[in-house]
N, CA and C atoms of all chains as a GROMACS GRO file, in nm:
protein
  591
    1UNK      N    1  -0.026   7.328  -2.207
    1UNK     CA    2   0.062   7.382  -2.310
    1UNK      C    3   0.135   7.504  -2.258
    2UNK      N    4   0.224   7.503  -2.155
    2UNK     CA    5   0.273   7.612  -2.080
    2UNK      C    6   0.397   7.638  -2.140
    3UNK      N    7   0.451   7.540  -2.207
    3UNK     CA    8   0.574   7.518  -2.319
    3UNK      C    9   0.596   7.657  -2.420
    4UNK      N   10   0.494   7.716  -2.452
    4UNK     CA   11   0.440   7.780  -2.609
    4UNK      C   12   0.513   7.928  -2.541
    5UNK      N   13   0.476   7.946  -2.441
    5UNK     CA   14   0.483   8.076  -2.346
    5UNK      C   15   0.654   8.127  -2.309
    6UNK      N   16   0.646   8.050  -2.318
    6UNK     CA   17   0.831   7.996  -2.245
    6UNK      C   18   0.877   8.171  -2.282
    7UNK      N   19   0.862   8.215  -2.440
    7UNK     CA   20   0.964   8.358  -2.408
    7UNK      C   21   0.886   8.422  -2.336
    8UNK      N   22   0.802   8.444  -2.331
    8UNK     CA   23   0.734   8.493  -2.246
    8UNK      C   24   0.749   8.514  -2.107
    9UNK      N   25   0.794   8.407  -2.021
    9UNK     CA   26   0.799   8.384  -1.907
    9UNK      C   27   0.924   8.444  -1.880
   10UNK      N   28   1.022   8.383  -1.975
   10UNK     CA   29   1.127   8.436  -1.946
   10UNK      C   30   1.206   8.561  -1.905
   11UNK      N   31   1.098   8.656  -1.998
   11UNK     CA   32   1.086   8.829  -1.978
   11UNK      C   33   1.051   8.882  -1.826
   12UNK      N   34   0.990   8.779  -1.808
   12UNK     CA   35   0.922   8.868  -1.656
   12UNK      C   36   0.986   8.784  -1.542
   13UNK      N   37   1.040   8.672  -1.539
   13UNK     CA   38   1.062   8.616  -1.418
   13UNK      C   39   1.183   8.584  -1.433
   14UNK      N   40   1.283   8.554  -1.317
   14UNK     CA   41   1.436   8.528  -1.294
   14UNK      C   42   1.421   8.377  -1.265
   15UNK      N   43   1.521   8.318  -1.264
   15UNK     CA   44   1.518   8.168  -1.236
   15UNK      C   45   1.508   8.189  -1.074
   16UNK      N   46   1.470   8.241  -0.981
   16UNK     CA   47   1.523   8.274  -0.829
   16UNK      C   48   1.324   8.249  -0.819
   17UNK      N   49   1.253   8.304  -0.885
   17UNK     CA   50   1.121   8.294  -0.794
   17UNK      C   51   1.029   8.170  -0.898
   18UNK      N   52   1.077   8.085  -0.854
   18UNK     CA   53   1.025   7.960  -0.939
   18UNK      C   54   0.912   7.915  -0.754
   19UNK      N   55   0.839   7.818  -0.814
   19UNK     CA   56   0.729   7.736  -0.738
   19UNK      C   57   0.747   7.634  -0.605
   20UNK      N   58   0.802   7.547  -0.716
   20UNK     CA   59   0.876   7.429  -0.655
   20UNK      C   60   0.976   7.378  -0.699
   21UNK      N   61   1.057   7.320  -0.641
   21UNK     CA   62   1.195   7.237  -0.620
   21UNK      C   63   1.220   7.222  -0.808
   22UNK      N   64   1.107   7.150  -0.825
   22UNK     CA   65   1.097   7.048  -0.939
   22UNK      C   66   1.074   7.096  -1.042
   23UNK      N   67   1.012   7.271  -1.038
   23UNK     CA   68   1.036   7.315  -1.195
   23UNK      C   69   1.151   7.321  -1.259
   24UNK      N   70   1.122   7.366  -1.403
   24UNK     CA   71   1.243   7.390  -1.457
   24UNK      C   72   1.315   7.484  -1.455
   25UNK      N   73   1.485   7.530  -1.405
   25UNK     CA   74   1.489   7.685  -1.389
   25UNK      C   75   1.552   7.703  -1.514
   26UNK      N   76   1.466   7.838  -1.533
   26UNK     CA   77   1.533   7.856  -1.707
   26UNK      C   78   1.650   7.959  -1.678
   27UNK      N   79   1.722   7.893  -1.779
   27UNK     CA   80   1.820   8.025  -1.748
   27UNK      C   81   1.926   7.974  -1.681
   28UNK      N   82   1.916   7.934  -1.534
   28UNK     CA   83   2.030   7.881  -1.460
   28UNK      C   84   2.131   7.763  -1.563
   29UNK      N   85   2.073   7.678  -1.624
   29UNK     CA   86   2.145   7.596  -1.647
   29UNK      C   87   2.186   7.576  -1.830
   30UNK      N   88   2.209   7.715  -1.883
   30UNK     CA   89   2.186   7.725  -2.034
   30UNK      C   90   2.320   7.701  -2.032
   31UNK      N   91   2.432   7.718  -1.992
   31UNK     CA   92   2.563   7.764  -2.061
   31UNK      C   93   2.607   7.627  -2.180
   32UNK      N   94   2.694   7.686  -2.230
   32UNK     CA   95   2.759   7.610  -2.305
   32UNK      C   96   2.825   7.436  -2.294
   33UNK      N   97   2.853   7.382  -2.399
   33UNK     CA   98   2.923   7.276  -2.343
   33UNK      C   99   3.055   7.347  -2.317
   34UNK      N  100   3.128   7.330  -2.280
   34UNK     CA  101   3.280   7.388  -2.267
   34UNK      C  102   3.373   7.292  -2.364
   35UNK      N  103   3.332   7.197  -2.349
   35UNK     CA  104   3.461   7.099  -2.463
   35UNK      C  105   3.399   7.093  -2.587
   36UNK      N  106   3.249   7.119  -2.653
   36UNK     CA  107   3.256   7.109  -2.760
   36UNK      C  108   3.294   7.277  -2.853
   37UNK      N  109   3.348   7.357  -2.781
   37UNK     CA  110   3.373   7.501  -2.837
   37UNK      C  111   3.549   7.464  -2.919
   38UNK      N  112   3.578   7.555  -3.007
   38UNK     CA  113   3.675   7.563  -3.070
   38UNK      C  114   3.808   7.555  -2.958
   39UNK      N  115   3.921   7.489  -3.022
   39UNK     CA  116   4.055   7.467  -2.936
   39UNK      C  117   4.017   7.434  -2.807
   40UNK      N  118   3.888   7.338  -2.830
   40UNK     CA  119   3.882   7.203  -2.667
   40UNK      C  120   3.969   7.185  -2.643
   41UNK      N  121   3.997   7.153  -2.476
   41UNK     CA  122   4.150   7.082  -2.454
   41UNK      C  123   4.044   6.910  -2.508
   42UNK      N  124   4.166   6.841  -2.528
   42UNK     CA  125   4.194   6.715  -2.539
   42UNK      C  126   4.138   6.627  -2.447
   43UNK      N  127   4.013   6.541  -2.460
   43UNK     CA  128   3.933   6.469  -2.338
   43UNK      C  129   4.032   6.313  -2.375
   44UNK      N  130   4.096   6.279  -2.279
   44UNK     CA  131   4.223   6.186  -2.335
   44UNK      C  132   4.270   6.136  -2.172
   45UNK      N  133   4.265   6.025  -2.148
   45UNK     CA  134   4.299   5.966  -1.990
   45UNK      C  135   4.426   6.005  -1.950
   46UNK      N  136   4.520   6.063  -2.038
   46UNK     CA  137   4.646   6.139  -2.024
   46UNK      C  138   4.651   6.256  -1.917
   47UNK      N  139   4.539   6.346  -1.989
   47UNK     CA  140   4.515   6.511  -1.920
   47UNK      C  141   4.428   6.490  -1.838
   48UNK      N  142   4.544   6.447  -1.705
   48UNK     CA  143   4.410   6.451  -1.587
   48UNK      C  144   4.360   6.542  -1.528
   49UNK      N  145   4.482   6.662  -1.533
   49UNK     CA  146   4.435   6.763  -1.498
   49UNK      C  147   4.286   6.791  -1.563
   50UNK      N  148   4.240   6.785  -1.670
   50UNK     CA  149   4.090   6.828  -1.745
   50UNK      C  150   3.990   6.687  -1.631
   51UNK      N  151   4.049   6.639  -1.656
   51UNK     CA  152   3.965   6.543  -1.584
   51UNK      C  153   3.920   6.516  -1.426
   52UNK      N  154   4.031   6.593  -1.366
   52UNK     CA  155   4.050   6.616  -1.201
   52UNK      C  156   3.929   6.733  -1.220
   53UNK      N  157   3.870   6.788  -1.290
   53UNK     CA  158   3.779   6.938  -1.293
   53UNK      C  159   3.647   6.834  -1.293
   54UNK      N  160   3.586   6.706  -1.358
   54UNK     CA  161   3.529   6.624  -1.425
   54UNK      C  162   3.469   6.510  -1.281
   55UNK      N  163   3.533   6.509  -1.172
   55UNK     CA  164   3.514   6.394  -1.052
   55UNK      C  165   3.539   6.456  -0.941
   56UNK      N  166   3.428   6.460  -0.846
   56UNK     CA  167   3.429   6.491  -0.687
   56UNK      C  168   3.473   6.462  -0.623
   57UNK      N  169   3.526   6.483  -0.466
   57UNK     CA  170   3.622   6.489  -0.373
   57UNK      C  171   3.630   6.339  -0.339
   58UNK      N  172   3.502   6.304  -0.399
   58UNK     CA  173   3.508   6.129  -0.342
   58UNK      C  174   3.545   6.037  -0.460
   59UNK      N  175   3.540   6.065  -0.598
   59UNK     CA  176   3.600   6.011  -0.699
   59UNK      C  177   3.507   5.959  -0.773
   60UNK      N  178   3.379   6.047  -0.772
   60UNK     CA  179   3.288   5.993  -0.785
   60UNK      C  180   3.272   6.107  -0.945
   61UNK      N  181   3.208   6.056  -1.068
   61UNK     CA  182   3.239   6.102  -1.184
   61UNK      C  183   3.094   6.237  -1.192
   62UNK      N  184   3.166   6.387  -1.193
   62UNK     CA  185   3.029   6.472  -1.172
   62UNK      C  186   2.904   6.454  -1.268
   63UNK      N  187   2.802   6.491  -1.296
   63UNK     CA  188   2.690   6.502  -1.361
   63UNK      C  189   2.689   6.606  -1.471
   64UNK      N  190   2.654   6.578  -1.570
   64UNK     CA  191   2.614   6.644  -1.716
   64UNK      C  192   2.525   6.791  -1.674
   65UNK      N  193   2.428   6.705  -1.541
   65UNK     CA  194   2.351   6.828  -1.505
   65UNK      C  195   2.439   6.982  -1.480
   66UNK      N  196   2.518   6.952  -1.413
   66UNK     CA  197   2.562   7.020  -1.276
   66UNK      C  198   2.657   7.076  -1.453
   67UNK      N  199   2.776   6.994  -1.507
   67UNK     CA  200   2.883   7.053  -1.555
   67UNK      C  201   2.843   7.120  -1.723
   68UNK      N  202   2.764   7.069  -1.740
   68UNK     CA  203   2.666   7.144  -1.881
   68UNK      C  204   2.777   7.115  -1.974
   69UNK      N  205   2.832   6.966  -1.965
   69UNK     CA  206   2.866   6.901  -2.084
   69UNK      C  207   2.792   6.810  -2.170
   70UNK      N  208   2.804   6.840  -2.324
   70UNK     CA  209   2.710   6.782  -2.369
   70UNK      C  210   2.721   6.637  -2.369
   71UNK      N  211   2.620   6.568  -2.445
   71UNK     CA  212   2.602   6.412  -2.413
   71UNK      C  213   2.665   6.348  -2.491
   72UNK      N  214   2.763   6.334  -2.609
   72UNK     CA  215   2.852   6.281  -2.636
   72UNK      C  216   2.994   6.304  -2.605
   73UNK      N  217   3.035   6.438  -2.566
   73UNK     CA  218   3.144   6.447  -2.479
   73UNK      C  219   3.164   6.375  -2.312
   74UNK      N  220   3.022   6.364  -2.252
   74UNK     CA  221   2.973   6.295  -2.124
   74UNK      C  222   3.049   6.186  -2.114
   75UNK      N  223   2.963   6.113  -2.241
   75UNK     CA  224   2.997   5.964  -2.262
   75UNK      C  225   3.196   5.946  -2.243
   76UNK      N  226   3.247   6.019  -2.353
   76UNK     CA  227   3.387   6.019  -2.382
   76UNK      C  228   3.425   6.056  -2.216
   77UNK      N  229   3.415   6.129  -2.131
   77UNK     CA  230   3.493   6.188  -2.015
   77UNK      C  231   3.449   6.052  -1.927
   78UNK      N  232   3.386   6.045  -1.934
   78UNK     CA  233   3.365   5.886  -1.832
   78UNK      C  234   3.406   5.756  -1.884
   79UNK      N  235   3.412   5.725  -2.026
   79UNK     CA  236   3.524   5.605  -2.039
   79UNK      C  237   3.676   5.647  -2.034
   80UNK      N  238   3.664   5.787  -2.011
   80UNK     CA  239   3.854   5.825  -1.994
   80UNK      C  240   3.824   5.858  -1.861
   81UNK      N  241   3.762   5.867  -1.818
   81UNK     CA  242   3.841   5.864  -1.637
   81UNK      C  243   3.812   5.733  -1.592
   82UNK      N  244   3.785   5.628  -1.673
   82UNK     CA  245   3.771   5.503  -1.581
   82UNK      C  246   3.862   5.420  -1.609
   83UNK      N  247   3.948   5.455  -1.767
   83UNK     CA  248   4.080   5.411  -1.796
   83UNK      C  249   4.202   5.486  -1.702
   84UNK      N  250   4.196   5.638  -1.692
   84UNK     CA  251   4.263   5.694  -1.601
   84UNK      C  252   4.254   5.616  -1.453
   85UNK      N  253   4.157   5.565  -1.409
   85UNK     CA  254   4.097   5.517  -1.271
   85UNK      C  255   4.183   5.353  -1.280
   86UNK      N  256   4.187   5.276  -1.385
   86UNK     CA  257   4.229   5.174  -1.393
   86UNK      C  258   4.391   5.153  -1.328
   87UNK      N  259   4.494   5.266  -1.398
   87UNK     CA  260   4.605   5.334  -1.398
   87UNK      C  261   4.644   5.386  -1.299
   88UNK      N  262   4.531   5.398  -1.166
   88UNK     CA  263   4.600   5.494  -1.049
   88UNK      C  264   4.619   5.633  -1.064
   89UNK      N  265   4.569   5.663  -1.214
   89UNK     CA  266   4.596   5.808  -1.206
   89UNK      C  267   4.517   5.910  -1.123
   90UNK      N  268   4.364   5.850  -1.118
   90UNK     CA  269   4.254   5.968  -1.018
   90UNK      C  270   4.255   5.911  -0.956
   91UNK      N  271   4.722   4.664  -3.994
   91UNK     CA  272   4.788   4.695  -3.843
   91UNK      C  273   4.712   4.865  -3.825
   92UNK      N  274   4.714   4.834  -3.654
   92UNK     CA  275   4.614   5.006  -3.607
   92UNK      C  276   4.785   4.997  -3.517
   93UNK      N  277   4.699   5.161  -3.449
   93UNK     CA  278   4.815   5.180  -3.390
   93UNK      C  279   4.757   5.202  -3.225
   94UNK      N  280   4.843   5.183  -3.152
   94UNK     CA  281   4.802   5.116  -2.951
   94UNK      C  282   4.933   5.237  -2.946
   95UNK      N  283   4.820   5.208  -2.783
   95UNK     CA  284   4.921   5.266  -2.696
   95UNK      C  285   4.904   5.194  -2.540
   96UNK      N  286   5.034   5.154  -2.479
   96UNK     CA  287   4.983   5.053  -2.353
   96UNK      C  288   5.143   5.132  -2.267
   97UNK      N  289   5.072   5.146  -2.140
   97UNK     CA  290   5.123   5.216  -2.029
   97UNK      C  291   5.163   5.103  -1.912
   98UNK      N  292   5.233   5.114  -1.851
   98UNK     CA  293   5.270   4.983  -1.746
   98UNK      C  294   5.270   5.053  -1.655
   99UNK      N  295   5.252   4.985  -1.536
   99UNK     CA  296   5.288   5.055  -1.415
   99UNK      C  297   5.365   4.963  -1.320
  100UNK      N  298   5.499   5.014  -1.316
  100UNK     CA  299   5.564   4.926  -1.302
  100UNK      C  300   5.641   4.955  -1.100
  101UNK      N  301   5.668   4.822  -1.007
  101UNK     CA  302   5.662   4.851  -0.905
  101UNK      C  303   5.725   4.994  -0.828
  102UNK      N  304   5.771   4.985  -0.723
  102UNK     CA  305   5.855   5.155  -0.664
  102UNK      C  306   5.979   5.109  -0.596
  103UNK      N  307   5.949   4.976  -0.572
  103UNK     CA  308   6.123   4.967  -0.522
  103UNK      C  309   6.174   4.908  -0.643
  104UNK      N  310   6.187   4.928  -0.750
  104UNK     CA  311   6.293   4.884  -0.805
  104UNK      C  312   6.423   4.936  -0.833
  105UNK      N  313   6.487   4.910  -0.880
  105UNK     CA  314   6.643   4.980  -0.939
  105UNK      C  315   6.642   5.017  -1.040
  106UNK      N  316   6.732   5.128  -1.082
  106UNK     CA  317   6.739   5.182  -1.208
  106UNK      C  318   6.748   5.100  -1.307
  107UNK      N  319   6.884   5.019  -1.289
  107UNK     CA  320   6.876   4.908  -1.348
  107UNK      C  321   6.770   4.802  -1.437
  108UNK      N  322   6.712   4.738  -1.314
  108UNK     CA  323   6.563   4.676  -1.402
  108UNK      C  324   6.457   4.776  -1.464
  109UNK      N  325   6.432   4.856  -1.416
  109UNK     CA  326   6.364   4.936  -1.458
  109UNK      C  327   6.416   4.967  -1.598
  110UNK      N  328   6.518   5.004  -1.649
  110UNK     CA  329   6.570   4.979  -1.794
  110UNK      C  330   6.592   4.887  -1.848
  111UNK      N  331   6.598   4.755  -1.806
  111UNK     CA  332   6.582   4.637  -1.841
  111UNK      C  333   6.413   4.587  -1.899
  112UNK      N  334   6.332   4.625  -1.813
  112UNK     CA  335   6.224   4.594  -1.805
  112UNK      C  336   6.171   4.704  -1.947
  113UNK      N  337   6.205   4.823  -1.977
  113UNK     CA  338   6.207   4.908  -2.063
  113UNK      C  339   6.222   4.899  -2.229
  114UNK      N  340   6.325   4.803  -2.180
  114UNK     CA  341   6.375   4.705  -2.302
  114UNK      C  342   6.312   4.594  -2.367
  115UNK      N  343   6.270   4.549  -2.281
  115UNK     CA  344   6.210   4.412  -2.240
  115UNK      C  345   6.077   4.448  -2.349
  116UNK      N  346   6.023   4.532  -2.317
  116UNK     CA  347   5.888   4.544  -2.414
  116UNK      C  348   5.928   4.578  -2.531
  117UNK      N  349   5.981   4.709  -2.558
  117UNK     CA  350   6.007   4.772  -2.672
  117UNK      C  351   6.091   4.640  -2.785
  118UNK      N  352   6.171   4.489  -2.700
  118UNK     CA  353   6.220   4.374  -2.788
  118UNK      C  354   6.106   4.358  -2.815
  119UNK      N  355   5.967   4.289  -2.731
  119UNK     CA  356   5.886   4.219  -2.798
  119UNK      C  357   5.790   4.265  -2.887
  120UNK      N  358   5.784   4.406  -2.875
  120UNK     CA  359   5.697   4.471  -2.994
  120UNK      C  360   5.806   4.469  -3.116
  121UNK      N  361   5.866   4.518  -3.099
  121UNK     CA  362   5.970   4.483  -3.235
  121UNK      C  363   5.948   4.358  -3.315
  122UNK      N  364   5.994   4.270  -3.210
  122UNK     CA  365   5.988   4.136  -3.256
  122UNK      C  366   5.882   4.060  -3.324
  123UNK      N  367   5.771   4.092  -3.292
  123UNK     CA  368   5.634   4.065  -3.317
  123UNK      C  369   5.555   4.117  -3.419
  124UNK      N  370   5.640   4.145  -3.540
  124UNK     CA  371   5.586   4.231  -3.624
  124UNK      C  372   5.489   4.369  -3.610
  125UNK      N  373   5.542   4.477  -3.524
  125UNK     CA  374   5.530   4.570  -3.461
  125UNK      C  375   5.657   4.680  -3.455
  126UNK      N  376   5.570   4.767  -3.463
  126UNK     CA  377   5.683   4.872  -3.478
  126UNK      C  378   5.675   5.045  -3.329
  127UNK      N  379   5.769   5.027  -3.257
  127UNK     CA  380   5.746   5.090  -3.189
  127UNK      C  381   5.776   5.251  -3.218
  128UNK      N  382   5.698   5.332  -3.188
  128UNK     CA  383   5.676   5.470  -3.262
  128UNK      C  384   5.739   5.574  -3.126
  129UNK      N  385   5.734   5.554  -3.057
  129UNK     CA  386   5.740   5.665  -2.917
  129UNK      C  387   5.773   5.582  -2.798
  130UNK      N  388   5.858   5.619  -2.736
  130UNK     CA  389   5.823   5.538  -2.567
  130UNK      C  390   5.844   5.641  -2.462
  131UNK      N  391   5.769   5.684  -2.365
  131UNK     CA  392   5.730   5.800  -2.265
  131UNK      C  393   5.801   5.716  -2.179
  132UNK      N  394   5.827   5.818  -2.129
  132UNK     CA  395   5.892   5.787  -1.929
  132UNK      C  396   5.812   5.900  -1.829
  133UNK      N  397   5.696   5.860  -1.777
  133UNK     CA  398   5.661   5.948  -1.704
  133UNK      C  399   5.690   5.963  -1.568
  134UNK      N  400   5.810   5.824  -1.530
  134UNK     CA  401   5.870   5.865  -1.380
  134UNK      C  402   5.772   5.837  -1.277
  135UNK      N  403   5.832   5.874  -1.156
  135UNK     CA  404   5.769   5.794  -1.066
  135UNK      C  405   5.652   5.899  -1.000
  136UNK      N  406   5.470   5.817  -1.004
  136UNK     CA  407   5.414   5.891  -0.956
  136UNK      C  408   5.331   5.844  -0.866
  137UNK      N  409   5.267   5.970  -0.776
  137UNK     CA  410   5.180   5.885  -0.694
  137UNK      C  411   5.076   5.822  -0.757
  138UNK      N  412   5.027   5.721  -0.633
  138UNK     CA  413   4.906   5.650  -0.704
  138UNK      C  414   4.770   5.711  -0.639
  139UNK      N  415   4.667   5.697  -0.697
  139UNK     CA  416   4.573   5.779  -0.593
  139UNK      C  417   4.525   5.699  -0.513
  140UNK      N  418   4.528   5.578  -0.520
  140UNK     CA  419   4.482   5.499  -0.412
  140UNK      C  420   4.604   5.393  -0.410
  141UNK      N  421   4.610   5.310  -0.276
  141UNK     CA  422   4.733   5.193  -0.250
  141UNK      C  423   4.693   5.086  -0.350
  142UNK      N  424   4.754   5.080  -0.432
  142UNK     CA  425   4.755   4.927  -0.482
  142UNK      C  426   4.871   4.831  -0.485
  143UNK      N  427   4.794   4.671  -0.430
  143UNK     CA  428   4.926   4.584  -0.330
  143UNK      C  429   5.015   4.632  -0.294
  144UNK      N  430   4.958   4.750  -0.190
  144UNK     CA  431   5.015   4.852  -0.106
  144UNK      C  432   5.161   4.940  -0.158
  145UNK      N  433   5.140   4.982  -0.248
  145UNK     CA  434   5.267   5.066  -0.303
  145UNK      C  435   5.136   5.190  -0.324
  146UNK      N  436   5.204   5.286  -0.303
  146UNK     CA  437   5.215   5.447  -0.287
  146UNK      C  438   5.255   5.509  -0.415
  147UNK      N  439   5.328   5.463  -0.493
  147UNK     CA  440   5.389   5.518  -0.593
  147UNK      C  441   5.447   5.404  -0.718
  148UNK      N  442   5.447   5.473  -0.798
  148UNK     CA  443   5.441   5.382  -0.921
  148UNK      C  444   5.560   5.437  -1.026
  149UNK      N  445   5.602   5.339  -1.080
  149UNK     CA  446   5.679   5.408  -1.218
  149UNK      C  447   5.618   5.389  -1.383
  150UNK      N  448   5.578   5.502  -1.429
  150UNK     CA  449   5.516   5.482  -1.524
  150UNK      C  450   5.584   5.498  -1.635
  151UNK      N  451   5.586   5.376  -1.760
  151UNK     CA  452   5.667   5.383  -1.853
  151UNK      C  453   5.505   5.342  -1.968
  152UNK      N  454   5.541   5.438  -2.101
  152UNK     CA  455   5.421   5.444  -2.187
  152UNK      C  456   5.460   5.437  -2.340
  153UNK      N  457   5.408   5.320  -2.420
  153UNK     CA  458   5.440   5.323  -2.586
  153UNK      C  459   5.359   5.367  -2.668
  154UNK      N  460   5.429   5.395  -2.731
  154UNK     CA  461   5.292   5.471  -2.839
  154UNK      C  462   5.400   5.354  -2.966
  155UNK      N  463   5.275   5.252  -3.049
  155UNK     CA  464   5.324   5.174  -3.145
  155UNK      C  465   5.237   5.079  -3.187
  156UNK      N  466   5.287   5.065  -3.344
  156UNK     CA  467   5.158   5.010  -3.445
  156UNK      C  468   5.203   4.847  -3.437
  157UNK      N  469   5.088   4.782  -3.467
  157UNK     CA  470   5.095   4.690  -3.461
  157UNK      C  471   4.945   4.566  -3.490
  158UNK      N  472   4.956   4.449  -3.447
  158UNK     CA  473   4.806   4.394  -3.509
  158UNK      C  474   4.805   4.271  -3.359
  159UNK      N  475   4.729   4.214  -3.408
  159UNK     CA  476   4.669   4.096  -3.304
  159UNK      C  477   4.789   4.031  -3.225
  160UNK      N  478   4.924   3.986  -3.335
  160UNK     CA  479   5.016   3.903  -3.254
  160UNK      C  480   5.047   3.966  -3.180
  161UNK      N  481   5.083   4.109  -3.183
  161UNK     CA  482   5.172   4.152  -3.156
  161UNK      C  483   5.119   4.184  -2.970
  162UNK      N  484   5.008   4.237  -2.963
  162UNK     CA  485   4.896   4.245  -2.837
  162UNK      C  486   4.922   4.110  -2.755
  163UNK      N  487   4.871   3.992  -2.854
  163UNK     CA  488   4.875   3.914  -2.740
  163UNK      C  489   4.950   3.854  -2.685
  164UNK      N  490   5.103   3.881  -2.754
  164UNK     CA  491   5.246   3.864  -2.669
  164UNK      C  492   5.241   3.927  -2.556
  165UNK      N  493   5.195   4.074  -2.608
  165UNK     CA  494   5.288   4.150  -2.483
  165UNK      C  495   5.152   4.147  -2.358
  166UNK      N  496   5.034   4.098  -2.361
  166UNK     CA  497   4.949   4.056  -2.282
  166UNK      C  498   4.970   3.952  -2.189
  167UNK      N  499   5.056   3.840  -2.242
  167UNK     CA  500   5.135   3.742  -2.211
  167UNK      C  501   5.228   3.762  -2.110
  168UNK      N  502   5.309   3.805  -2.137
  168UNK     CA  503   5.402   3.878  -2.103
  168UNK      C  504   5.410   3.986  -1.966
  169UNK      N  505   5.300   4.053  -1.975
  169UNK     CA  506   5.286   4.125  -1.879
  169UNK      C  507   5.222   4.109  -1.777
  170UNK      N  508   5.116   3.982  -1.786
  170UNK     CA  509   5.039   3.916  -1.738
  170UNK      C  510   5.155   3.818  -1.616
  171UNK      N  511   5.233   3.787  -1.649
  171UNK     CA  512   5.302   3.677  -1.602
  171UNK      C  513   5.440   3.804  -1.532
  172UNK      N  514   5.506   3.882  -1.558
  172UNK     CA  515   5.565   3.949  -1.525
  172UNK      C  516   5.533   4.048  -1.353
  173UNK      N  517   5.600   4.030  -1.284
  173UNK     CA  518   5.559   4.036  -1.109
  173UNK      C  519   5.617   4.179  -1.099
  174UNK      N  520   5.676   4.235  -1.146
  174UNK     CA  521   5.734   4.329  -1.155
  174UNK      C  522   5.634   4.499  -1.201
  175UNK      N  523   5.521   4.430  -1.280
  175UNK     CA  524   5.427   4.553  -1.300
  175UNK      C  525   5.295   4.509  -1.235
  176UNK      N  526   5.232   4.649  -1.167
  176UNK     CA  527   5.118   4.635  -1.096
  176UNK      C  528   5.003   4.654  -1.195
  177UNK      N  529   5.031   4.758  -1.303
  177UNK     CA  530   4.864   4.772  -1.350
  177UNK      C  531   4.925   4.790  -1.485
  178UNK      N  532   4.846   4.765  -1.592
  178UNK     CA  533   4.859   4.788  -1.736
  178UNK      C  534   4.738   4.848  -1.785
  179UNK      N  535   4.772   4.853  -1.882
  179UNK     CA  536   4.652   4.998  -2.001
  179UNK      C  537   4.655   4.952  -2.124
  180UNK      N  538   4.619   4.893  -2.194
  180UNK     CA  539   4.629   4.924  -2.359
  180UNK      C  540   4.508   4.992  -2.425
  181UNK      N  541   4.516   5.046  -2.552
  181UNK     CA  542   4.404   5.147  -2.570
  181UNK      C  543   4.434   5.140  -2.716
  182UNK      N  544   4.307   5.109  -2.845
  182UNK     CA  545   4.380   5.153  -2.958
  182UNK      C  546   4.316   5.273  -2.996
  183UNK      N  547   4.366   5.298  -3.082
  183UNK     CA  548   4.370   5.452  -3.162
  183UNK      C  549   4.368   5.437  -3.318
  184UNK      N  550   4.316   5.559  -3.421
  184UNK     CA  551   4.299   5.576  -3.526
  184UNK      C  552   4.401   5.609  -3.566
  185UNK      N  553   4.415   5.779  -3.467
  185UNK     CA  554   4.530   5.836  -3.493
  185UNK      C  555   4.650   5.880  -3.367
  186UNK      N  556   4.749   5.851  -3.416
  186UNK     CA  557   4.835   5.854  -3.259
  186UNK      C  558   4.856   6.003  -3.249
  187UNK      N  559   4.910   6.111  -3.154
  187UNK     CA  560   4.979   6.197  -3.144
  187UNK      C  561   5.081   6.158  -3.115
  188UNK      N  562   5.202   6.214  -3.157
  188UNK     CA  563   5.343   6.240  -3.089
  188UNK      C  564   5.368   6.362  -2.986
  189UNK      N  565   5.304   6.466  -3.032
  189UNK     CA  566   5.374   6.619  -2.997
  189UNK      C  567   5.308   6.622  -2.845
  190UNK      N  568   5.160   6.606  -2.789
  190UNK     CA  569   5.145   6.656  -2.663
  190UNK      C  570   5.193   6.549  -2.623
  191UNK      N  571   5.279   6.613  -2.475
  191UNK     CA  572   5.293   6.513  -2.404
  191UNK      C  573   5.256   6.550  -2.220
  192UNK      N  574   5.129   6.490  -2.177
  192UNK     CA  575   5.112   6.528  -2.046
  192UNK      C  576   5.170   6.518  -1.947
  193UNK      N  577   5.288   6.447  -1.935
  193UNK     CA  578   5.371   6.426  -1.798
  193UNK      C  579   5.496   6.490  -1.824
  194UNK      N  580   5.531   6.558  -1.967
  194UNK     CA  581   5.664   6.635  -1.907
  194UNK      C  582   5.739   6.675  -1.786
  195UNK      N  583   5.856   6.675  -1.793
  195UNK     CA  584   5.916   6.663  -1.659
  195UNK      C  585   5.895   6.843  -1.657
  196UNK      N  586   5.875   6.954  -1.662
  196UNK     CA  587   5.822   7.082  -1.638
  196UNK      C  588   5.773   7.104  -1.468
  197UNK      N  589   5.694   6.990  -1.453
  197UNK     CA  590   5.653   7.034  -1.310
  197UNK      C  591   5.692   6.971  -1.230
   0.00000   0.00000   0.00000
């Protein structure tokens, strides 16, 4: 039950002196979704520019992990860049 | 009737000419088809990000317009059989926008 402690932990330790690989780092990965905040741009196969921010150098569609978008905006950015992808646009 | 929006991508050597022909060409059969065309974009000629049947660049022409089943599977028809466009899009929608438009000629 190491769960219960959590504020706790949080007070005394930085996400930098964690154990192993595989814990959880708290802290590093809190931020916001960015598209679900007020005056989102438009997740739309149109604005590729939003979407060129969304897929890696290889065209490969980034991770929820990494971009701390939430999981129904996820869903939406990956059936619009694969309509964009259809189009030649990315 | 919902309301679509379908984008063509139409070849790079063509002429001004067909290219407004071809322009036409849709915007008759949505008309015609008990369909009503609401918007038509010209987003001009862009690159493609990858070669497809080796063209580099594309001309993209885009409708925004309501319509129901006939009217789709004309212009599916149609575009399907037409040698002149490389890739198509259709997409429906609840609600259309008019006002943004991402390819303005600006840049």
């Amino acid at each position: 039950m190491k769960r219960k402690n959590k504020k706790f932990q949080k007070k005394g330790s930085s996400s930098l002196n964690k154990l192993s690989l595989f814990q959880r780092n708290d802290g590093k990965f809190s931020k916001k979704c960015p598209l679900s905040i007020k005056n989102a741009p438009v997740v739309d196969y149109k604005n590729i520019a939003l979407l060129k921010k969304y897929v890696s150098d290889n065209g490969k569609i980034v991770s929820s992990k990494i971009t701390s978008v939430s999981y129904s905006k996820q869903k939406k950015l990956t059936r619009e860049i694969k309509k964009a992808k259809i189009l030649g646009l990315l | 009737m919902a309301f679509y929006e379908n984008t063509i991508v139409a070849k790079q050597d063509l002429a001004d000419k067909e290219l407004k022909t071809l322009k036409e060409k849709y915007n008759e059969i949505i008309n015609k088809t008990s369909g009503k065309v609401i918007k038509i974009e010209e987003w001009g000629f862009l690159n493609l990000a990858t070669k497809i049947k080796n063209y580099k660049k594309g001309f993209y022409i885009h409708y925004k317009f309501e319509g129901n089943n006939n009217t789709l599977n004309e212009i599916e028809k149609k575009i399907r059989v037409d040698g002149s466009v490389i890739r198509h899009l259709t997409v429906k929608y609840k609600k259309l926008d008019t006002e943004n438009e991402f390819f303005s000629k600006k840049t």
